[in-house]
C-alpha positions as CSV (number, residue, x, y, z in Angstrom):
1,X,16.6,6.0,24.6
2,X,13.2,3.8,25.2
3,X,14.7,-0.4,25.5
4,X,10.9,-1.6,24.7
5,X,7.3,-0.7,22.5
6,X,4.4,-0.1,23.9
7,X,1.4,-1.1,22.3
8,X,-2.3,-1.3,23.9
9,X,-4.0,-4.5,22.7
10,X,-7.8,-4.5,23.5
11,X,-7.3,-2.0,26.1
12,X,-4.5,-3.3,27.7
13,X,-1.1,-2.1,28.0
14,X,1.8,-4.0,26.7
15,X,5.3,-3.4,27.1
16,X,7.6,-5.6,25.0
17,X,11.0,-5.9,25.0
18,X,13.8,-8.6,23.4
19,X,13.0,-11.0,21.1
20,X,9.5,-10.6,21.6
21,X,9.3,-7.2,20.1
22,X,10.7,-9.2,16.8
23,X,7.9,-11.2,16.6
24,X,4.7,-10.7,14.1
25,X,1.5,-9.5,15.5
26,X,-0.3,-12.1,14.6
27,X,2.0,-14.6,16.5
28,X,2.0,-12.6,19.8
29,X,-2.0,-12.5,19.6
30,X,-1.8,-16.1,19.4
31,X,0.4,-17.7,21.2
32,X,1.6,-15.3,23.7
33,X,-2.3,-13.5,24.5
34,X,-3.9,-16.5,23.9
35,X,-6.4,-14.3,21.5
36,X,-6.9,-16.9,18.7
37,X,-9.9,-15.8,17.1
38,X,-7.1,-14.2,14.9
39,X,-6.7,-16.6,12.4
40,X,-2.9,-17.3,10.4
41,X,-4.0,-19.0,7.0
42,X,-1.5,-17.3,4.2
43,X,1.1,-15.3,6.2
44,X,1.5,-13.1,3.5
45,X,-1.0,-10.4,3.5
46,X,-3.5,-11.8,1.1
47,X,-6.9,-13.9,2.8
48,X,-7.3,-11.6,5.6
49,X,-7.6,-14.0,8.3
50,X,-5.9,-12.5,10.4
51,X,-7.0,-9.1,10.0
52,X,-6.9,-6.7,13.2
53,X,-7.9,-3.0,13.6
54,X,-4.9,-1.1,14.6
55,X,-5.1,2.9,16.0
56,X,-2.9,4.7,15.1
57,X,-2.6,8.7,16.4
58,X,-4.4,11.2,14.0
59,X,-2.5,13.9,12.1
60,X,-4.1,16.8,14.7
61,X,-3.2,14.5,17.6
62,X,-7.3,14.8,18.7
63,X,-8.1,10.9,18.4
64,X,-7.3,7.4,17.4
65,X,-7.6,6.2,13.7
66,X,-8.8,3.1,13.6
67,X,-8.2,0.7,10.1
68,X,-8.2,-2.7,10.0
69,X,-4.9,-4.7,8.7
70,X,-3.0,-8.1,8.0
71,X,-1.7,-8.9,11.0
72,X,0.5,-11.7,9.6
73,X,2.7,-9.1,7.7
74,X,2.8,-6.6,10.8
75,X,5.8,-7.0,13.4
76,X,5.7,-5.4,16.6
77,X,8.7,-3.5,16.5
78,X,6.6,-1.6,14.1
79,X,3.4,-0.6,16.0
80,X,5.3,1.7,18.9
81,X,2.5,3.8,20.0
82,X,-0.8,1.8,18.6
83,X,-3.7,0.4,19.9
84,X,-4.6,-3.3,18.9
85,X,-8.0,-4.2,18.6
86,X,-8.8,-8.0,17.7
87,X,-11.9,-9.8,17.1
88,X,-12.2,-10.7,21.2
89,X,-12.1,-7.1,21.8
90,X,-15.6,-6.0,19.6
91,X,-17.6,-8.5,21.4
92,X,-18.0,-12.3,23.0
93,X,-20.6,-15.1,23.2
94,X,-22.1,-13.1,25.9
95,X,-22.4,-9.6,24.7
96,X,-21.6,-10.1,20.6
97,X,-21.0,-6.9,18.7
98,X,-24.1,-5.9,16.3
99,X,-21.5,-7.1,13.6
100,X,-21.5,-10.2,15.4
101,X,-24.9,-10.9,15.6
102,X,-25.6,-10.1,12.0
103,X,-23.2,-13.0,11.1
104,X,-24.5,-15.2,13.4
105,X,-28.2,-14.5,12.6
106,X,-27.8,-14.3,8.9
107,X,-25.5,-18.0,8.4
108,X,-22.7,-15.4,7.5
109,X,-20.1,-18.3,8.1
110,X,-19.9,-21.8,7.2
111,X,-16.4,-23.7,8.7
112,X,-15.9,-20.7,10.4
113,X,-11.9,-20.0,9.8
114,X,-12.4,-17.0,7.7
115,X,-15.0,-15.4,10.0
116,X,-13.4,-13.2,12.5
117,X,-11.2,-11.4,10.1
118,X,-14.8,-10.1,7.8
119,X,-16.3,-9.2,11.3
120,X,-13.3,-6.7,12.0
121,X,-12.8,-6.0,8.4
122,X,-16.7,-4.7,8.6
123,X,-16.3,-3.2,11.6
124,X,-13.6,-1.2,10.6
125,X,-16.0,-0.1,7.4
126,X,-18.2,1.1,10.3
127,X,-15.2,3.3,11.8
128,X,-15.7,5.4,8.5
129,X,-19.4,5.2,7.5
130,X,-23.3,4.9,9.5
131,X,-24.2,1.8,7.2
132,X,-22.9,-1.0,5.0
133,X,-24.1,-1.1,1.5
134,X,-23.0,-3.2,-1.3
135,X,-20.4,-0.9,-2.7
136,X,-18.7,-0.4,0.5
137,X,-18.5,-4.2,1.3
138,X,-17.7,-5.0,-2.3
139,X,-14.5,-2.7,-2.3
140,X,-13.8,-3.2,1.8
141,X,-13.8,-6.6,1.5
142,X,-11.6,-7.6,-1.3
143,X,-8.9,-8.6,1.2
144,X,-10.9,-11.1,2.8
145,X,-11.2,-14.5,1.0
146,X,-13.9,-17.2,2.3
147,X,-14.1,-20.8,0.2
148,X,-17.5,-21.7,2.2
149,X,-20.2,-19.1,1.9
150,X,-20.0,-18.0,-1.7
151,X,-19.8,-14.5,-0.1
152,X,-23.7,-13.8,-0.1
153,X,-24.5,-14.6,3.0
154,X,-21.7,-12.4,4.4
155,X,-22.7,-9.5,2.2
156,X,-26.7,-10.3,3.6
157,X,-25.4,-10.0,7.0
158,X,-23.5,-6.7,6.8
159,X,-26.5,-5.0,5.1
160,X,-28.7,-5.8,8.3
161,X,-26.4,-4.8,11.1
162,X,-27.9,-2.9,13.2
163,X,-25.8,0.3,13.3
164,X,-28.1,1.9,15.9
165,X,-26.4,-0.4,18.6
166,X,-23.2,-0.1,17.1
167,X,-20.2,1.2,19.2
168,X,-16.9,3.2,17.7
169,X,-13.8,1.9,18.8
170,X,-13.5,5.1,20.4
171,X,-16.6,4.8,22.5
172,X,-15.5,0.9,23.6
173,X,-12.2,1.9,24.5
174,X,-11.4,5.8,25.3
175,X,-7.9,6.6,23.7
176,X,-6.5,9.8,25.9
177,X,-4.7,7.4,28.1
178,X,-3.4,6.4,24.9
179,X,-2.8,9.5,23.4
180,X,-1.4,11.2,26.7
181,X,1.6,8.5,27.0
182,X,2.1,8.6,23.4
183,X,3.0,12.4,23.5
184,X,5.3,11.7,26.1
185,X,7.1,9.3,24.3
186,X,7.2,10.3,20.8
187,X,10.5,12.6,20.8
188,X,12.5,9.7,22.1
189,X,14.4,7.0,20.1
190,X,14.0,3.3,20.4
191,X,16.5,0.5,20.5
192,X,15.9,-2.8,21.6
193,X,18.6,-5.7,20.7
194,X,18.4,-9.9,21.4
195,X,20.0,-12.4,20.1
196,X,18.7,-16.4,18.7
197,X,19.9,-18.8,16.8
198,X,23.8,-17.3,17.6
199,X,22.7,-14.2,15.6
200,X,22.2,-10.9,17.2
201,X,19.5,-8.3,16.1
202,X,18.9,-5.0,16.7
203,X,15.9,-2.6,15.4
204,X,16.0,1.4,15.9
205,X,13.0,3.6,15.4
206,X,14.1,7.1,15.9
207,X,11.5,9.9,16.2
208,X,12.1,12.2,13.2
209,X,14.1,12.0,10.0
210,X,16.8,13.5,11.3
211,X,17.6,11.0,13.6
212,X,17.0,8.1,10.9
213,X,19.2,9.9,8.9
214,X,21.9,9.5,11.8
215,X,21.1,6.3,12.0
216,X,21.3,5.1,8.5
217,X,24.7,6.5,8.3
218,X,26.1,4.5,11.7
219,X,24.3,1.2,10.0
220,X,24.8,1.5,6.2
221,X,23.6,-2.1,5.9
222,X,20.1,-1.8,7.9
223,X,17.0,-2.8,6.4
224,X,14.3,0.1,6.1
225,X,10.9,-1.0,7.2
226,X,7.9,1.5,6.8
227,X,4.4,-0.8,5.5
228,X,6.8,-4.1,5.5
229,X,4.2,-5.7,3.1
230,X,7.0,-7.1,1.4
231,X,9.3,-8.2,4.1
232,X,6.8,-9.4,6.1
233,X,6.3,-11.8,3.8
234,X,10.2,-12.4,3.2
235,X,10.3,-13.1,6.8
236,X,7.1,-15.5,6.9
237,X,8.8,-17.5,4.3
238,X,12.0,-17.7,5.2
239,X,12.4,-16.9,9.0
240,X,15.1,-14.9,8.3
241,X,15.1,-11.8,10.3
242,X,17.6,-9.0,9.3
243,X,20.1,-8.7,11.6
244,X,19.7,-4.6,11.5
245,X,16.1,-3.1,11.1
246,X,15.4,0.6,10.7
247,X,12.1,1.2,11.3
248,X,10.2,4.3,10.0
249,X,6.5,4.6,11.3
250,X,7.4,7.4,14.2
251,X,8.5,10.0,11.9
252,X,5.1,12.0,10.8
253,X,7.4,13.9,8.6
254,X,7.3,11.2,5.8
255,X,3.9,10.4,6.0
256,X,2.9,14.1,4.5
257,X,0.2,13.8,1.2
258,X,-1.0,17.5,-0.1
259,X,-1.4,19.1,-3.8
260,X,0.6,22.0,-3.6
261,X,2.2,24.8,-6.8
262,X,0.1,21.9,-9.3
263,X,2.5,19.2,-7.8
264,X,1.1,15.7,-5.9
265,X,3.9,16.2,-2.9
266,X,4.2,12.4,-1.0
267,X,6.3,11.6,1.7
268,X,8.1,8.3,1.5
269,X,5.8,6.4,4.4
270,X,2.6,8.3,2.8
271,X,0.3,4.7,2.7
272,X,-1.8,4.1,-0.7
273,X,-4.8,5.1,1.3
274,X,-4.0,8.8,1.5
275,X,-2.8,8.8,-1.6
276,X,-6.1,7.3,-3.5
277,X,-8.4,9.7,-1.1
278,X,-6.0,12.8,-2.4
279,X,-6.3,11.5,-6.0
280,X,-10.2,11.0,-6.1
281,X,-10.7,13.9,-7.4
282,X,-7.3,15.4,-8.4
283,X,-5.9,12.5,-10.8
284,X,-8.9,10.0,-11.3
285,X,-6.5,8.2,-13.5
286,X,-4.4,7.2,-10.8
287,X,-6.9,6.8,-8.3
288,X,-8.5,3.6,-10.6
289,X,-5.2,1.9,-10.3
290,X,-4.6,2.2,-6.5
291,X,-8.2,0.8,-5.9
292,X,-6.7,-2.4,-7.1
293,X,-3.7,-2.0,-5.4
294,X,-3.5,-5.2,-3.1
295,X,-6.5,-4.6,-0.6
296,X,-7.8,-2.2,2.0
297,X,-5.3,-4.1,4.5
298,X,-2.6,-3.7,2.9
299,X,-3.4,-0.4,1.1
300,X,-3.4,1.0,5.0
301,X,-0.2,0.4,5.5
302,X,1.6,0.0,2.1
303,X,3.9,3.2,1.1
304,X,4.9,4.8,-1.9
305,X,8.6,4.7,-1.1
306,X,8.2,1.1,-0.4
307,X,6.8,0.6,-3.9
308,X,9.5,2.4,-5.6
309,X,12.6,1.0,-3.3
310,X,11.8,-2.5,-3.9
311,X,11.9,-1.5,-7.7
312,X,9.9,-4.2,-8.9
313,X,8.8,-3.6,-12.6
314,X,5.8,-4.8,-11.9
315,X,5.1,-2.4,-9.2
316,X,1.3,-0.5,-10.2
317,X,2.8,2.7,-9.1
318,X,5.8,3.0,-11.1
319,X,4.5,3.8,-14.9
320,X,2.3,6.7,-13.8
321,X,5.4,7.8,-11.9
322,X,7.8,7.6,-15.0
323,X,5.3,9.1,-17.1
324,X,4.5,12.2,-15.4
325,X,8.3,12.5,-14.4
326,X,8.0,12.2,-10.8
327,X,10.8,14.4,-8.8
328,X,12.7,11.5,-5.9
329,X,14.5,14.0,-3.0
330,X,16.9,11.6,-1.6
331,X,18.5,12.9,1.7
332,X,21.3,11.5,3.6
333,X,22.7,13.3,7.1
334,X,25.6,14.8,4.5
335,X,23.3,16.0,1.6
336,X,19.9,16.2,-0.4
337,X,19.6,15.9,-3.8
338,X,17.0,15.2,-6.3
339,X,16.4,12.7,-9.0
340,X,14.2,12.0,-11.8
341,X,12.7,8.7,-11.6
342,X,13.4,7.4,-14.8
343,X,17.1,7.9,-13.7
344,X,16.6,6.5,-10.6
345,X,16.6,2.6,-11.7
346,X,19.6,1.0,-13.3
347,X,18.8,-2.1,-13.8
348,X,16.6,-4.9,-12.3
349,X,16.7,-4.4,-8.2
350,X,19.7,-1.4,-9.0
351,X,19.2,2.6,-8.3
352,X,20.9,5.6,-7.5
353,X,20.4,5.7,-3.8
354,X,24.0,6.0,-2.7
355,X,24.9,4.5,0.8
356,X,23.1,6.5,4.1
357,X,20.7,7.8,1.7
358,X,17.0,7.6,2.1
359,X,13.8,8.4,-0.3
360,X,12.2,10.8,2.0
361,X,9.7,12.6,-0.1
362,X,8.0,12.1,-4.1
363,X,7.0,15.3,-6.1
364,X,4.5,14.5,-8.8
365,X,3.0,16.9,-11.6
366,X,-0.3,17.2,-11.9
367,X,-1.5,16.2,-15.7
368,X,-2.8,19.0,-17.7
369,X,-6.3,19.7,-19.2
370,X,-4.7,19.2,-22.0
371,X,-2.9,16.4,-21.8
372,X,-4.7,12.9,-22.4
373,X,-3.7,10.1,-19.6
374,X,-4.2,6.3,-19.1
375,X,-2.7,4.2,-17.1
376,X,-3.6,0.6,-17.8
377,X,-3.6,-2.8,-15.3
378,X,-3.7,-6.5,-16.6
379,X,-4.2,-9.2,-14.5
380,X,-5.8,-12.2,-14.2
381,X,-8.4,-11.2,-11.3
382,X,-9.6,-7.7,-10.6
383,X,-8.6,-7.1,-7.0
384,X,-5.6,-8.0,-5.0
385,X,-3.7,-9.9,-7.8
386,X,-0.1,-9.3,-9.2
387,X,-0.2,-7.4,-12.7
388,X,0.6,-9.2,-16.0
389,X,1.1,-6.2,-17.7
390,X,0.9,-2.4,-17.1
391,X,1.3,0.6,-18.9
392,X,0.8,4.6,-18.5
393,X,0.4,7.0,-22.2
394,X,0.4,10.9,-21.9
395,X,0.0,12.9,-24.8
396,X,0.0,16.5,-25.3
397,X,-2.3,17.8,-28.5
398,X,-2.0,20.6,-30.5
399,X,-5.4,20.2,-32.4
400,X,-4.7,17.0,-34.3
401,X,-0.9,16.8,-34.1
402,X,0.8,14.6,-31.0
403,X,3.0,17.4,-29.6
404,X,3.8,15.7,-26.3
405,X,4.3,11.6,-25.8
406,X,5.4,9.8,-22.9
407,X,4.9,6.3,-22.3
408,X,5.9,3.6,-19.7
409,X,5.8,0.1,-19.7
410,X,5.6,-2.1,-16.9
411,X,6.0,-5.9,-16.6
412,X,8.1,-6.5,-19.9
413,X,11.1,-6.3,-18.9
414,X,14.1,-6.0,-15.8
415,X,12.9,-2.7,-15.0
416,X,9.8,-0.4,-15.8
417,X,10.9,1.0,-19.6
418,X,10.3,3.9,-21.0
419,X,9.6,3.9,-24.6
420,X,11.4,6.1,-25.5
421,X,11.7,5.2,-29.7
422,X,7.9,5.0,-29.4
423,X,8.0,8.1,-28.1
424,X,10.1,10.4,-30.6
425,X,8.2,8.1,-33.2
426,X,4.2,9.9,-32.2
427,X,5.7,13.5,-31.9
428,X,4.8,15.5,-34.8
429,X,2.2,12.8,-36.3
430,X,-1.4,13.0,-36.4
431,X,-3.1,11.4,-33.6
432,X,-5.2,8.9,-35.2
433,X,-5.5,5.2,-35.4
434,X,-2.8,4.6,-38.0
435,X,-1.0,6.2,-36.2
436,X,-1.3,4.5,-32.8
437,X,-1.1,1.3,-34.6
438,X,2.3,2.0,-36.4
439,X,3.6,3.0,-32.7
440,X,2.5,-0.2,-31.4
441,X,4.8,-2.3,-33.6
442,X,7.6,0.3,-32.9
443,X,6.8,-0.7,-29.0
444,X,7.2,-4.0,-29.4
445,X,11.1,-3.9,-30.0
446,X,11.6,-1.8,-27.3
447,X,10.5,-4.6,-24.5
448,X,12.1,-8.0,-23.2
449,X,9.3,-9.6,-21.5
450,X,9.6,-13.3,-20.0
451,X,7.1,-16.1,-19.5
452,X,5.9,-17.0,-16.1
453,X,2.9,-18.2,-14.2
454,X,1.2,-14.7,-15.3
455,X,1.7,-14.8,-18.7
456,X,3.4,-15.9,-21.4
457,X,5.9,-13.5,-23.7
458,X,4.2,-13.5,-26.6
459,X,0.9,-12.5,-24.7
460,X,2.5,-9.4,-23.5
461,X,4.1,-8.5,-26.7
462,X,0.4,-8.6,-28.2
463,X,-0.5,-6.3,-24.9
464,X,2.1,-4.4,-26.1
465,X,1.3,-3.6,-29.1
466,X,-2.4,-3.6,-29.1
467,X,-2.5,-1.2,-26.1
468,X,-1.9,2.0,-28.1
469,X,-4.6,1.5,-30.0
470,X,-7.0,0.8,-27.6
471,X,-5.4,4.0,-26.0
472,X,-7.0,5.7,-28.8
473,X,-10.5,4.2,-29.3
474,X,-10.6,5.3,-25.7
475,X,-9.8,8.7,-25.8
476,X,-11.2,9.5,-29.1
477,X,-14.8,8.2,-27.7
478,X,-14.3,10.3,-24.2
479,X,-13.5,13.5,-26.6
480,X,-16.1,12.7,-28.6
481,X,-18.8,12.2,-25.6
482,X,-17.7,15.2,-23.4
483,X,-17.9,17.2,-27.1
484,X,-14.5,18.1,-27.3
């Protein structure tokens, strides 16, 4: 068993062990490396300050992936095997990269705070892509907040880097050292244990599930940390560290993402950004929601099974889920069993994940030609904000006649709710407007929303109800258009 994690930061090699591995990344850049161009503004994931590229090993094992993240809400015990690449580490006064000098040339930054984190953000655009465009920045950028520029200078400077000088990550730093001592490494399980404030703490990441599954079993009370853009930000805020963390990230077995037999099939550590590049073109539904999902930083690391074990019901995820009656395998090192996930919640932060067990994969069906699907979003900004109110509808037709309905809402309530009232209401009825509009009062009393700094209760009740009808407007003018 390996007492330490090795991570490469800007070419270097790093072994850390103790309290240090503990530590966020953002922290150890700073004040340990002395690499301070990262910048700590939020701690919680959302002005991209602090954002790094990290490389991580490719599915065929041939190269580095390179995508840039929040550093703030990224702990070292959880980057075993990665290579760290900070603003220092694309270029200096003396030799700038081309990203660099496009800032620099075209008054891209103003104080100055917010600057390194959009150079590696763009950078790590360029990892993927020969140019930046509008469209690319616009939708790579959303995690990066400035308060100076009024973002057009930024976006002028990315549009006139000059890509022919512009080095990969793989080119400035060759990963088969990297790769080489990963390989070596990756069958073996690490523990590394220290002790502060008169509290011990211990983290384990084993090397496959069934060694987490061993491991979940000897520590029933461990905290599972795959993406940890939650509990990095539970940590930030309250600098409490568990005292038991189980971490996930080595186990390539739950980070599968295929269509296979008509069925989305996700492993529990699958991030949002294999999922939205497998829904593109298979469930374009779902895909519009996840490209609001938080930001690119934290869409790179975020995972399904995150999103449905911390059974928030505002979670983006969790309505399309109910809706299409998404299949949970739960295994422990005694069983495996499956459950539907409207069964799976049982009341607000409650499921039926019994002790040792873990969500290890996520079966979705694929919607239908047929069927007619919608998921819906409300929130006060576009990107990276916090939903006021969602909502998924699927109907199946039979010419004119609703013969199918399911529909979730999200944000009204303890939990995400199925309607289920609403639902045995529209089968058998015409689909028309009357319709929808008499299953939006019907809707209404199946919901117990709150008031908070989102919205009030009475807002989402109208959201509520008015939603079915839009529902149809909607669908009735796509039909109409395509000629159906």
């Amino acid at each position: 068993m390996l007492d330490h994690v090795l991570i490469w930061i800007n070419g270097r090699r790093h072994e850390i062990r103790g309290r240090e591995a503990f530590r966020s990344l953002s922290d150890y850049l700073r004040r340990e490396l002395g690499f301070v161009g990262t910048k700590i503004v939020c701690s919680e994931g959302d002005c991209g300050a602090c954002t790094v590229l990290v490389g991580r090993v490719a599915a065929d094992g041939s190269r580095l992936v390179y995508r840039p993240v929040d550093s703030c809400i990224q702990f070292l015990f959880q980057l075993d095997g990665t290579h760290v690449v900070t603003v220092e580490g694309l270029g200096g006064e003396a030799d700038p990269s081309p990203v660099q000098q496009a800032m620099i040339e075209h008054h891209g930054s103003q104080c100055g705070y917010c600057t390194p984190g959009f150079v590696v953000a763009m950078t790590g655009l360029l990892e993927e892509r020969d140019h930046l465009d509008d469209t690319a920045m616009r939708c790579g950028l959303t995690g990066n907040l400035c308060r100076c520029t009024g973002y057009s200078p930024i976006l002028e400077a990315g549009r006139l880097v000059d890509v022919s000088q512009h080095e990969r990550i793989e080119q400035r730093f060759p990963s088969n050292t990297m790769i080489g001592e990963n390989e070596r490494r990756r069958r073996e399980s690490i523990e590394v244990t220290a002790a502060w404030d008169d509290e011990r703490h211990t983290f384990i990441s084993p090397p496959d599930l069934e060694a987490a599954l061993k491991a979940i079993d000897a520590h029933l009370q461990a905290t599972l940390v795959a993406g940890a853009t939650d509990i990095g930000v539970r940590i930030n805020k309250s600098l409490a560290v568990p005292s038991i963390i189980l971490d996930l990230n080595r186990m390539e077995e739950l980070a599968e993402a295929r269509i296979e037999n008509d069925e989305l099939v996700l492993g529990a550590r699958a991030n949002w950004t294999t999922i939205a590049d497998l829904c593109r073109d298979a469930i374009p539904e779902f895909h519009k929601i996840i490209s609001v999902f938080g930001a690119p930083q934290i869409r790179h690391v975020g995972t399904i099974g995150g999103n449905i074990a911390n059974a928030s019901p505002i979670a983006d995820s969790l309505p399309f889920l109910h809706v299409m009656e998404a299949v949970l395998e739960l295994r422990s090192v005694h069983d495996a069993r499956e459950v539907n996930i409207n069964d799976f919640y049982k009341g607000y932060k409650k499921f039926d994940l019994r002790p040792g067990e873990l969500i290890s994969r996520i079966r979705v069906p694929l919607p239908t030609e047929e069927e007619l699907l919608k998921l819906y979003k409300v929130s006060r900004r576009r990107d990276l904000d916090i939903a006021c109110f969602t909502a998924a509808i699927r109907l199946r037709l039979d010419g004119e006649t609703i013969s199918r309905a399911a529909i979730a809402f999200g944000a009204v309530g303890p939990t995400v709710i199925r309607a289920r009232k609403t639902e045995a209401f529209l089968q058998g009825r015409e689909f028309t407007e009357q319709t929808m509009r008499e299953a939006g009062k019907i809707a209404v009393t199946e919901i117990t929303p709150i008031s908070d700094v989102r919205g009030s209760a009475e807002y989402r009740y109208h959201l509520t109800r008015n939603i079915l009808t839009k529902f149809w407007y909607e669908t009735v003018t796509t039909t109409a258009i395509a000629g159906v």
